[in-house]
C-alpha positions as CSV (number, residue, x, y, z in Angstrom):
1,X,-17.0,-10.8,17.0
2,X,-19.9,-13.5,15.8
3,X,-20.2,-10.9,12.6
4,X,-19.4,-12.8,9.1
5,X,-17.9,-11.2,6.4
6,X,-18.4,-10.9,2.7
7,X,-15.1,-11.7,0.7
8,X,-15.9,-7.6,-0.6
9,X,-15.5,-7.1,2.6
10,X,-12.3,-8.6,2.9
11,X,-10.4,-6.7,-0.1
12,X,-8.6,-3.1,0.3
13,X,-6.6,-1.1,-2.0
14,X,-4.3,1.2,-1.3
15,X,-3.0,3.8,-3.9
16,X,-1.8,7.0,-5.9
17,X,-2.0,8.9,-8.3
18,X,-0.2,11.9,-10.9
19,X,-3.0,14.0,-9.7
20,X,-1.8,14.0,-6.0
21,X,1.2,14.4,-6.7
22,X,4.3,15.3,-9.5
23,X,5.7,12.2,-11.3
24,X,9.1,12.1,-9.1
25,X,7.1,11.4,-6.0
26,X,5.1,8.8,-7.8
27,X,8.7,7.1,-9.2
28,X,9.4,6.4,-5.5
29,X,6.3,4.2,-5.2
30,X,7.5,2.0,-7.7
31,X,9.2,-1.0,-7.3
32,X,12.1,-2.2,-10.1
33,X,11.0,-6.0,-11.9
34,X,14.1,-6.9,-10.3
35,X,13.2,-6.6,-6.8
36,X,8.7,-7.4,-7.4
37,X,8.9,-10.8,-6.1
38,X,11.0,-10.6,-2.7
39,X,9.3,-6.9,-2.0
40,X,6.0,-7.9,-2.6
41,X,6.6,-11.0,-0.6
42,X,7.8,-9.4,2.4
43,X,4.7,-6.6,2.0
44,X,2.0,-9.2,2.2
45,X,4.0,-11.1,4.9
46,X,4.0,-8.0,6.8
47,X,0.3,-7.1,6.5
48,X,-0.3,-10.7,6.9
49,X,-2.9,-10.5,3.6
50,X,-3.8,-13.9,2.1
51,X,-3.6,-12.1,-1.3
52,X,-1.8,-9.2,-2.9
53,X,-1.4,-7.5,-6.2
54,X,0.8,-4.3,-7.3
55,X,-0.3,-2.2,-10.1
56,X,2.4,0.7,-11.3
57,X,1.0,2.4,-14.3
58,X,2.5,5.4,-15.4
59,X,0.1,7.5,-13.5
60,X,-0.5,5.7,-10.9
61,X,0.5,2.9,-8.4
62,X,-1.8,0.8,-6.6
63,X,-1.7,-2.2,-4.0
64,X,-4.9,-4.1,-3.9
65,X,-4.8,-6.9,-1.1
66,X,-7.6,-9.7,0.5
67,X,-7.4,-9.9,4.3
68,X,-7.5,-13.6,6.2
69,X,-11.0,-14.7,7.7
70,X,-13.3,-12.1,9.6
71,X,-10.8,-9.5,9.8
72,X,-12.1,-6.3,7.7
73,X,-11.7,-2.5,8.1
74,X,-7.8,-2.5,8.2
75,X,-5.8,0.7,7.1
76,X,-2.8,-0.4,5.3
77,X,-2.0,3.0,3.6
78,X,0.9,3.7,6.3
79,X,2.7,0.2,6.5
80,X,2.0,0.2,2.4
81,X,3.2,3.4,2.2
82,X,6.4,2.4,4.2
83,X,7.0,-0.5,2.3
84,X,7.4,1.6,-0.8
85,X,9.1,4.5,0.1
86,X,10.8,3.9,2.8
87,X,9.7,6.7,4.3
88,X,7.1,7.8,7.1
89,X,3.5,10.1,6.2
90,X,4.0,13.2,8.3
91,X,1.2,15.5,8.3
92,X,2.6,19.2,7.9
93,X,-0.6,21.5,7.6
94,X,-3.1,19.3,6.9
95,X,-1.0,18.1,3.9
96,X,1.0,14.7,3.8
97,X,4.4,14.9,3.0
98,X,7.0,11.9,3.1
99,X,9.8,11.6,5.5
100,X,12.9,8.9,5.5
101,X,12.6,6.9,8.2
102,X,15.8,6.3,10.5
């Protein structure tokens, strides 16, 4: 596109929070210590990010992530949210509510 871009141009986040929704839903966003490395090596192979870090607070969980070269204006919340639920975003009136994917 001839356009350069700012490295803050370049870095997204994607997250929740205990004020959108009740502390079960945010437990499914987490991922166990156990299984950090390989899942948050296959998310930022799958968003092909050059960069990618997970924050799970008690309140909230958050995936913060620097996109190759040029590219900027990229919506990772569905793949993200995918890759932590394993589930789909449905919108059900003008509300988003998780659904297992098959």
């Amino acid at each position: 596109n001839g356009v350069k871009t700012t490295a803050m141009e370049r870095i997204g986040i994607v997250g929740i929070s205990a004020r959108a929704v009740d502390a079960a839903t945010l437990g499914r966003f987490t991922i166990a210590k156990a299984e950090r490395d390989e899942r948050l090596a296959q998310l930022a192979a799958l968003l092909g990010v050059d960069e990618l870090l997970y924050l799970a607070t008690c309140n909230r969980v958050e995936v913060a992530y620097r996109v190759p070269g040029d590219q900027c204006d990229l919506d990772f919340r569905r793949p993200v949210f995918r890759a932590l639920t394993g589930a789909e975003i449905v919108a059900a009136g003008g509300t988003r509510r998780a659904t297992p994917s098959s």
